[in-house]
DOMI-646629 format. One record per residue (C-alpha): x negated, y negated, z negated. Coordinates in steps of 0.25 Angstrom, whole numbers. Each point is the difference from the previous one (the first is absolute). Example, Ala and Ser with C-alpha at 12.3 -4.5 7.8 and 13.67 -1.06 7.14 Angstrom:
% DOMI-646629
node c1 -49	c2 18	c3 -31
node c1 -6	c2 -14	c3 2
//
This chain:
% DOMI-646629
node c1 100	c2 -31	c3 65
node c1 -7	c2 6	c3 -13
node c1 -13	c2 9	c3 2
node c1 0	c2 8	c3 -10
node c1 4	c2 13	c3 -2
node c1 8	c2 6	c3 -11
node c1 0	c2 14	c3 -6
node c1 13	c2 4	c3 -9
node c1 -2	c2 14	c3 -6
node c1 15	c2 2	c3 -7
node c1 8	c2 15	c3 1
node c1 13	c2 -8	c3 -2
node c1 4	c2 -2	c3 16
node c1 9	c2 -12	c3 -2
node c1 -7	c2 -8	c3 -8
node c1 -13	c2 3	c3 9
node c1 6	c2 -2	c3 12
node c1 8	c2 -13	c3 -5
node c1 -13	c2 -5	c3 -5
node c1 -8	c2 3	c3 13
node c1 14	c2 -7	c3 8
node c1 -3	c2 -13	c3 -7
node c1 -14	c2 -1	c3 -1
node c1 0	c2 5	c3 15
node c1 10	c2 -13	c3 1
node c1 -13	c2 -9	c3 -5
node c1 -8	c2 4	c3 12
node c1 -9	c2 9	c3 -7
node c1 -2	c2 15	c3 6
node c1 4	c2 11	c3 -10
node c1 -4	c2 14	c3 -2
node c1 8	c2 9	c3 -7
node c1 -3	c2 12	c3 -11
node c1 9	c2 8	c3 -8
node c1 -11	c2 7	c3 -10
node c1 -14	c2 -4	c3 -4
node c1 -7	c2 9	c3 9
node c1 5	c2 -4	c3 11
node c1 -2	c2 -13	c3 -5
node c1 -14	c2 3	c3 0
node c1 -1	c2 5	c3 14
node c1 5	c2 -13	c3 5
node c1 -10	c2 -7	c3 -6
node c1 -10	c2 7	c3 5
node c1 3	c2 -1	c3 15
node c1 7	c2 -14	c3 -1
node c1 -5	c2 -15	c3 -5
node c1 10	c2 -2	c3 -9
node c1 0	c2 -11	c3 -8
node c1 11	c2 -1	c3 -11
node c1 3	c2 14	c3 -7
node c1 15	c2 -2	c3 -7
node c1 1	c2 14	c3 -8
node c1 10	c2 6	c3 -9
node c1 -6	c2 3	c3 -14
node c1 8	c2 14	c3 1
node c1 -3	c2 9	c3 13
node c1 3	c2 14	c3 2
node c1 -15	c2 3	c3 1
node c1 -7	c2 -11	c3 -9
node c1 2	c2 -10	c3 -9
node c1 -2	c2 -12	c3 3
node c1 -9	c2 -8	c3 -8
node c1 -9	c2 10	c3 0
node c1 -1	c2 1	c3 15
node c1 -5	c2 -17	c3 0
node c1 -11	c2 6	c3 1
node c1 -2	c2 8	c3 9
node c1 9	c2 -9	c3 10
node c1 -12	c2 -11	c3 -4
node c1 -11	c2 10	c3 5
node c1 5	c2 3	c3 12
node c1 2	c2 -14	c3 3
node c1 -6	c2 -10	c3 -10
node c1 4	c2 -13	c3 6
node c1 13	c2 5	c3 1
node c1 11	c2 -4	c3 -11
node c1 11	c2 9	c3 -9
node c1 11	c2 -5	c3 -5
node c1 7	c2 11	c3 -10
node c1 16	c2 0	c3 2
node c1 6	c2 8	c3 -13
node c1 15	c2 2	c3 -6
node c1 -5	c2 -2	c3 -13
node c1 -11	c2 -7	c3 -3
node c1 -7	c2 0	c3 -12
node c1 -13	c2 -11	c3 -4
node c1 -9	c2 13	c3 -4
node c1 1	c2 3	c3 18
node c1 0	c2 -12	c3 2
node c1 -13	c2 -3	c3 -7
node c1 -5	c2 11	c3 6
node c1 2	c2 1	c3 13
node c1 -6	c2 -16	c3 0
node c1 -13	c2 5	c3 -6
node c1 0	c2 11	c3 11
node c1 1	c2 -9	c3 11
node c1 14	c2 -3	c3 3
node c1 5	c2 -13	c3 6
node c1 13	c2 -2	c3 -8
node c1 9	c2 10	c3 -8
node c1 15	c2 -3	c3 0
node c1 12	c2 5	c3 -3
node c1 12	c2 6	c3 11
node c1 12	c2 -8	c3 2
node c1 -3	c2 -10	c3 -11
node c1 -12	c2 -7	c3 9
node c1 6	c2 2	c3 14
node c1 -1	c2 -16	c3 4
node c1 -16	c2 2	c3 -5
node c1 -3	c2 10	c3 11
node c1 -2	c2 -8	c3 11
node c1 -6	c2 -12	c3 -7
node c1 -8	c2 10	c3 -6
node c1 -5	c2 7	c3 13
node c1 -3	c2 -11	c3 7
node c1 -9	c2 -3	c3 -11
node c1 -7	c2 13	c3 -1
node c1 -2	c2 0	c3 16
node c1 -6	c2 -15	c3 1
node c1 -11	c2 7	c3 -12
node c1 -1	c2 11	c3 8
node c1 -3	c2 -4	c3 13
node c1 -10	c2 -11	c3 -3
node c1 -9	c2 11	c3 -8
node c1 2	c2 8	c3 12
node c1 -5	c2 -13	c3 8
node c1 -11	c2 -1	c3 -12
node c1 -4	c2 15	c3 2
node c1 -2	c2 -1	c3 16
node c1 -8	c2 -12	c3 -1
node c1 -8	c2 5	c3 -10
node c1 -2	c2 13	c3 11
node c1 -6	c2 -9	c3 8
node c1 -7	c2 -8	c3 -9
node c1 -5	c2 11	c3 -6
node c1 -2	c2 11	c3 12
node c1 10	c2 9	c3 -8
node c1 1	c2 9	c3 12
node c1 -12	c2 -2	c3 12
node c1 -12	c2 -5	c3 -1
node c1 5	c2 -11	c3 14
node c1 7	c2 -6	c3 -12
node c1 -13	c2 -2	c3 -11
node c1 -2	c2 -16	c3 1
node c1 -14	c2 -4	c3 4
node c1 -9	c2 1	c3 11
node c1 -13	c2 -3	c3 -5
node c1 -12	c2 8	c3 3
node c1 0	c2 9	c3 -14
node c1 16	c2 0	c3 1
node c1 -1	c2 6	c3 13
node c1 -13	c2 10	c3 -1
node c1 9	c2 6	c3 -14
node c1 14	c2 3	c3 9
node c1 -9	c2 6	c3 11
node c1 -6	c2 10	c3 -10
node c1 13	c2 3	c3 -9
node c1 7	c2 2	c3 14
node c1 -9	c2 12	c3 3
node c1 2	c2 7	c3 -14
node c1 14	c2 -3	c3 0
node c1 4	c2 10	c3 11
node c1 -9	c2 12	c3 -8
node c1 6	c2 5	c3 -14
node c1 -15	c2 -3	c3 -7
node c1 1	c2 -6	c3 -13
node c1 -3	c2 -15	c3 -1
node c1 -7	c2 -10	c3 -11
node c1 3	c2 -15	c3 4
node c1 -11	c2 -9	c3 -9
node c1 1	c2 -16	c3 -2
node c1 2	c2 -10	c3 -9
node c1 13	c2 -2	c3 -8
node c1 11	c2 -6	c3 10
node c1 -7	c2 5	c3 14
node c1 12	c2 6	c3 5
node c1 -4	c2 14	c3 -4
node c1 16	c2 5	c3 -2
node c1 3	c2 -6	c3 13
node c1 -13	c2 8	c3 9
node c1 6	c2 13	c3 -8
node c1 15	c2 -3	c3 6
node c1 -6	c2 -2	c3 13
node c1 -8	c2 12	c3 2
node c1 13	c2 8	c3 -7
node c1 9	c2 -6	c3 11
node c1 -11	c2 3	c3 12
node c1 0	c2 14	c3 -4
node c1 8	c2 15	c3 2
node c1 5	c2 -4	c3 -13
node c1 6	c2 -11	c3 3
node c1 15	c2 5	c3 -3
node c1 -2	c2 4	c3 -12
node c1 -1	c2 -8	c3 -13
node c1 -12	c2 -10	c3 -3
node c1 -1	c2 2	c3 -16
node c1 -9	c2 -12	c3 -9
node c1 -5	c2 4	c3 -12
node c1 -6	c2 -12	c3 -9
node c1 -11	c2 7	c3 -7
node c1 -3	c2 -10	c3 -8
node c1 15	c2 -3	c3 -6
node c1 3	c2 11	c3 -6
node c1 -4	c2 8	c3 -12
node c1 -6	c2 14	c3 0
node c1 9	c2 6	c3 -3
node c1 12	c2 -8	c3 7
node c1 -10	c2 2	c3 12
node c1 -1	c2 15	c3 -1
node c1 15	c2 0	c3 0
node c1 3	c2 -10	c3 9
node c1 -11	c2 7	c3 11
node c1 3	c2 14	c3 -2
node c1 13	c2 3	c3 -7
node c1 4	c2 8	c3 -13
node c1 9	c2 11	c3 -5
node c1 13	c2 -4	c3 -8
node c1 -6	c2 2	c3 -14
node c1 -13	c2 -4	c3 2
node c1 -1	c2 -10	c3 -10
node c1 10	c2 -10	c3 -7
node c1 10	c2 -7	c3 8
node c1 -2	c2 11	c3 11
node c1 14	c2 3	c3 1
node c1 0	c2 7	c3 15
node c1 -10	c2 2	c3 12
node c1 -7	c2 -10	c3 7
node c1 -6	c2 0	c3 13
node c1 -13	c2 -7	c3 1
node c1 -4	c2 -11	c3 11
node c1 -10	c2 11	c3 6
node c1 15	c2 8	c3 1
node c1 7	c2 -12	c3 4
node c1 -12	c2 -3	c3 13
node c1 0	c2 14	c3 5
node c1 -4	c2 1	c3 14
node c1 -4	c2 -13	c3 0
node c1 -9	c2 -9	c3 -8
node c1 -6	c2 -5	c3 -14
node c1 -7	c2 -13	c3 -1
node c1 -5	c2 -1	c3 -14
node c1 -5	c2 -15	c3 -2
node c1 -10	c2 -2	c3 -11
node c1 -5	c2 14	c3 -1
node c1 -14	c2 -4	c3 -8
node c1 11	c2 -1	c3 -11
node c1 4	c2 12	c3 -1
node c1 -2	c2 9	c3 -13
node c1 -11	c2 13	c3 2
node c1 10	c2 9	c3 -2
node c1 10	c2 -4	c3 11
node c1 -12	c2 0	c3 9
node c1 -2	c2 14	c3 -2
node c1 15	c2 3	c3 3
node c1 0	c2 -11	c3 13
node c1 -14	c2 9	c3 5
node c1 10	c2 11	c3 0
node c1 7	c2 -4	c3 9
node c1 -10	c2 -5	c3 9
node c1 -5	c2 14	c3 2
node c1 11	c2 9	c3 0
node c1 14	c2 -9	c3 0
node c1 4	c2 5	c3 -15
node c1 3	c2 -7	c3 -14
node c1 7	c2 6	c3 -12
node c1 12	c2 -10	c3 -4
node c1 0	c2 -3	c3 -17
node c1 3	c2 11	c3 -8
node c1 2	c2 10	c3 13
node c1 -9	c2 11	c3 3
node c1 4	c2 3	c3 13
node c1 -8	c2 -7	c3 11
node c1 8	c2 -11	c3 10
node c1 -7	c2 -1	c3 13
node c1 1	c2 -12	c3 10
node c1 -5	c2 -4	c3 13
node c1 -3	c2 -15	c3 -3
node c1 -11	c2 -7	c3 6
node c1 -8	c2 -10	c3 -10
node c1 -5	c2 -15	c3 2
node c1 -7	c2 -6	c3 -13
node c1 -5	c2 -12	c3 -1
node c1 -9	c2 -9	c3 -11
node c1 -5	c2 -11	c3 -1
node c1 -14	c2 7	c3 -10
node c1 -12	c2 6	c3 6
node c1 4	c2 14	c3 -2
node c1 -12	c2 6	c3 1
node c1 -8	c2 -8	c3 -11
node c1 14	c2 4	c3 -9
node c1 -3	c2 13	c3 3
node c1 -15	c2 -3	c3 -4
node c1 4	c2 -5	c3 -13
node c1 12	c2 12	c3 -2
node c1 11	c2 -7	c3 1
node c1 4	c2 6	c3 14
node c1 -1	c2 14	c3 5
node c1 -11	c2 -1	c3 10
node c1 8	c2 14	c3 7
node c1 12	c2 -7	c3 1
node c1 -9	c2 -13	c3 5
node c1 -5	c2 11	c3 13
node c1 16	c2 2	c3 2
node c1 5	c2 -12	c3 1
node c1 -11	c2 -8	c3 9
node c1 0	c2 10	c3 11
node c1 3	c2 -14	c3 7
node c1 -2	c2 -12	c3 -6
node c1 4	c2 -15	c3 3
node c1 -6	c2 -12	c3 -5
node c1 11	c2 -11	c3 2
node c1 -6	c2 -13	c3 1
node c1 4	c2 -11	c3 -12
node c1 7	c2 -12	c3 5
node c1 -12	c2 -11	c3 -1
node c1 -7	c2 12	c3 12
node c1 12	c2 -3	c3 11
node c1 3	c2 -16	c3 -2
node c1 4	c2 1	c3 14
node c1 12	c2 7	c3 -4
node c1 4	c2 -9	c3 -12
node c1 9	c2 -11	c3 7
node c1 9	c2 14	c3 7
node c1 0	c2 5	c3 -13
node c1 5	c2 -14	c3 -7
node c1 11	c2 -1	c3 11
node c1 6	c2 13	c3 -1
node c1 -1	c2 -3	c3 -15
node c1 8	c2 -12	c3 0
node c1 11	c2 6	c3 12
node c1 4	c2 11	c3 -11
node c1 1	c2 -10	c3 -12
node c1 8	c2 -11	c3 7
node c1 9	c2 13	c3 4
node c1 0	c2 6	c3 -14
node c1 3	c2 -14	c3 -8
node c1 10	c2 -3	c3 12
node c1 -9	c2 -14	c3 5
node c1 -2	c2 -5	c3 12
node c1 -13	c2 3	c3 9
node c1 -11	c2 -5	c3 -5
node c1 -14	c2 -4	c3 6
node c1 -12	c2 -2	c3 -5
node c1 -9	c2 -13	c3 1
node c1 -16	c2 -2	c3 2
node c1 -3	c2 -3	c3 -12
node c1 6	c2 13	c3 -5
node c1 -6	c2 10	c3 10
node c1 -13	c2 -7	c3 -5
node c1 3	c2 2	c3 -14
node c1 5	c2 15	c3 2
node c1 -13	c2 2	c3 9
node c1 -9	c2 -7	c3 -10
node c1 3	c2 11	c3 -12
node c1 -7	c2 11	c3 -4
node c1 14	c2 11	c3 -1
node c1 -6	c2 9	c3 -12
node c1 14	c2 5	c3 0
node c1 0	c2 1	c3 16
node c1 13	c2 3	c3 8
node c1 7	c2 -1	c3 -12
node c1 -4	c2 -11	c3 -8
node c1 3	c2 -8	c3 15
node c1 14	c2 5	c3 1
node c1 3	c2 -5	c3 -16
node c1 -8	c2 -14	c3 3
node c1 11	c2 0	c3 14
node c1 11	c2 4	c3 -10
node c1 -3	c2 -11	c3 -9
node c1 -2	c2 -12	c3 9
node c1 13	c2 3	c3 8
node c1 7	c2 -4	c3 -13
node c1 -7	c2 -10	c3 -3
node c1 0	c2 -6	c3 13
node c1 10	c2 -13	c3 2
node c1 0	c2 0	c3 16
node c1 -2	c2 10	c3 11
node c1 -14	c2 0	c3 1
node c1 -9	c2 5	c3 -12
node c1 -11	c2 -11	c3 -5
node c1 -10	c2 4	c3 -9
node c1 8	c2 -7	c3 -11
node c1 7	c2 13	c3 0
node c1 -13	c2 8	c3 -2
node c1 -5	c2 5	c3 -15
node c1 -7	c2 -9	c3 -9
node c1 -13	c2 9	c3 4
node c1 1	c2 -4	c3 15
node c1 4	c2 -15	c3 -6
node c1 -11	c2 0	c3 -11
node c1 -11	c2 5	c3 13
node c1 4	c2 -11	c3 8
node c1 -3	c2 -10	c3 -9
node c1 -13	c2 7	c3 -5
node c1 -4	c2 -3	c3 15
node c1 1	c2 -14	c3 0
node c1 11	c2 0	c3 11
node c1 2	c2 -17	c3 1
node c1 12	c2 3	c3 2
node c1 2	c2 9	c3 -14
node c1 4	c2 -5	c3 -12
node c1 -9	c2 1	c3 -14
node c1 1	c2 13	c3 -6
node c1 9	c2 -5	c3 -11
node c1 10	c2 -7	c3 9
node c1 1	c2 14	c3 9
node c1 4	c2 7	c3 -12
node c1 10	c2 -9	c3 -6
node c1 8	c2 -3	c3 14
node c1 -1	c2 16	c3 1
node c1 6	c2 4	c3 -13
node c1 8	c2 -12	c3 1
node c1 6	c2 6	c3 13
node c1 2	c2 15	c3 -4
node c1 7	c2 -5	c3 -15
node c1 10	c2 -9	c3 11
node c1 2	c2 14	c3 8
node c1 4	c2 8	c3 -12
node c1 6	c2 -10	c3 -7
node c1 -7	c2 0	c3 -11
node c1 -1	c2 13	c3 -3
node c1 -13	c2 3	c3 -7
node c1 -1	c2 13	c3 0
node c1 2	c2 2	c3 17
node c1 -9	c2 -13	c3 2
node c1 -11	c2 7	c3 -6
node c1 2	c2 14	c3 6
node c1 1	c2 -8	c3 15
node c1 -12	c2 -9	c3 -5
node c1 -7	c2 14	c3 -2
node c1 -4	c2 -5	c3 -15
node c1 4	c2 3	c3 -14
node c1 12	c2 -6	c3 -9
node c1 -9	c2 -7	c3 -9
node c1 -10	c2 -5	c3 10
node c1 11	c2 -7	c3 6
node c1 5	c2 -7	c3 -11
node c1 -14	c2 -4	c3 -4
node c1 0	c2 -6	c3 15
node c1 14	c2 -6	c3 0
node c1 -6	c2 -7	c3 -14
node c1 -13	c2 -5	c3 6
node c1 9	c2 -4	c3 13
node c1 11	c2 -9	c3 -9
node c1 8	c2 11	c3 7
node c1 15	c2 -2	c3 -10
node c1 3	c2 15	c3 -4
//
């Protein structure tokens, strides 16, 4: 029997409830909507995991409600059903998320095919997305990997804050785990069933930032064609975690320290104030205090935000925790690339252990990525590692490493035989440029 479910949102009663018959006959369990809302609703309460919608409801229409089906639940996947379908919708709701786009009648022997297909990609990202919860500690602080002595003093004191409403700022190196503390003290909190909002301060322009954070007015500005509610609109109730905030512009400080004292903003080209009750985490990896020094942060908004701080200790201060770490790694990229379990040998632990992580928790889960690829057996060697880990290795004068040169032949060698032959992916695994690998692959005797 199937275990996904399926959602149809179709106001013709026939062809909705034929559809659900036969789908119902594949062993999957259906759900069953006759207008958007409604739809909607569904999705909300239940884990549904294939959306088949009408393009024309009573109440929406249907590629632009992709959307919104996505947001609800974004490891779900829409397929469109339409009468008469056009490219231009087609195009459309592909770009908006949907699974598929087909026409009624015409493509009734696709459906099932179709469906299965859509629920197989649906339910491993939701398999991917649970792992990475526990990987990551997406709800509770029990599920943050590692036990080392830092690990465990930085849960004890975000487990205090977490059940206050104070405002938060979490310090450390780029890849601590930074997003992942912010989850955590969200999900501990009274907040915790409302919505958990990230804002990348550093990916957006100021502008695009200003509206994206606050809202604007229909009008505001080009391309303004109607309202838009903000994230800080969006997380009412609940919480804000805005990463990178050393990289926000001056101006938008001024309007975020708003908000910290009194809960108001003014959306773009509005000139009416918006309150919320959010509660605010930052997080950054400057010295915000010698930015404020030199003017390039606001020393008030500074006092705001580090009512409690916490220092989150890079990767090379909690070796201890590196092999848990490596293994949860390697159990979500077996799942996600649909490989068997993987183990890891000595000589990789030693290797992983060895290296000095400047990009921390991050730069280890890519390096796990990347030699679960490349691996040829079950268990990961450090032939599978980057040429960095293979180059150190040899540098030591390991009797059992080969030259320098050799390394990097056999390793460039190894990826070009992965990708077969494909230049450009070689490089991007090899973390090095296009031209520096032909220079290689010529100095090598590599055939292009």
């Amino acid at each position: 029997m199937k275990t996904a479910n399926i959602l149809i949102i179709d106001d013709e009663d026939d062809i909705r409830k034929l559809l659900a018959r036969i789908i119902r006959l594949e062993g999957y369990t259906v759900f069953q909507a006759e207008t958007g809302e409604k739809g909607l609703k569904i999705l909300a309460k239940e884990k549904i995991h294939v959306i088949i919608c009408d393009v024309k409801l009573p109440d929406a229409y249907g590629v632009d409600l992709v959307e919104d089906l996505k947001k609800i639940q974004p490891d779900g996947e829409v397929i469109l059903l339409t009468a008469f379908g056009t490219i231009e919708d087609g195009v459309t709701a592909i770009k908006r998320g949907a699974f598929d786009y087909i026409t009624k009648g015409d493509d009734n022997n696709r459906i099932i095919p179709l469906v299965s297909k859509a629920a197989e990609k649906a339910l491993l990202q939701f398999k991917i997305r649970e792992l990475e919860a526990r990987v990551g500690g997406k709800f509770t602080f029990d599920e943050i990997v590692g036990t080392s002595p830092q690990t465990t003093q930085a849960i004890k004191i975000a487990k205090r804050v977490a059940k206050t409403d104070t405002t938060v700022l979490l310090g450390g190196e780029t890849g601590t785990g930074k997003e992942v503390f912010s989850q955590a003290i969200h999900y501990e909190s009274e907040r915790s069933g409302e919505r958990f909002v990230a804002v990348n301060c550093s990916a957006l322009g100021k502008d695009i930032l200003e509206s994206e954070m606050f809202g604007h007015k229909k009008g505001a500005f080009t391309g303004a064609d109607k309202d838009k509610r903000g994230l800080f609109e969006e997380a009412d109730g609940g919480t804000v975690f805005l990463d990178e905030i050393g990289e926000m512009d001056l101006i938008l400080q001024a309007k975020l320290l708003r908000v910290l004292e009194d809960g108001t903003f003014l959306k773009v080209g509005d000139t009416k104030e918006t309150k919320v009750d959010v509660r605010i985490i930052a997080a950054t990896n400057r010295d915000l205090e010698k930015e404020s020094e030199a003017g390039n942060f606001r020393l008030d908004l500074y006092y705001r935000l580090s009512v409690f701080k916490i220092q989150l200790p890079a990767l090379r201060e909690r070796q201890g925790d590196i092999p848990a770490l490596a293994e949860h790694f390697i159990n979500l990229s077996t799942l996600k690339m649909g490989r068997k379990p993987m183990t890891m040998s000595d000589d990789f632990k030693k290797a992983l252990l060895n290296h000095g992580w400047k990009g921390n928790i991050r730069e280890l889960r890519n390096v796990i990525e990347r030699a679960v690829i490349l691996a040829d057996e079950d268990v990961l060697t450090d032939d599978s590692l980057p040429i960095e880990f293979q180059m150190q290795k040899a540098a030591t004068g390991d009797k059992n490493s080969l030259a320098l040169t050799a390394m990097e032949n056999k390793h460039i060698r190894k990826v070009l035989a992965y990708t077969g032959g494909n230049k450009t992916k070689s490089a991007e695994l090899l973390g090095i440029g296009l031209t520096t690998l032909y220079r290689k692959m010529e100095e090598y005797g590599i055939a292009k």
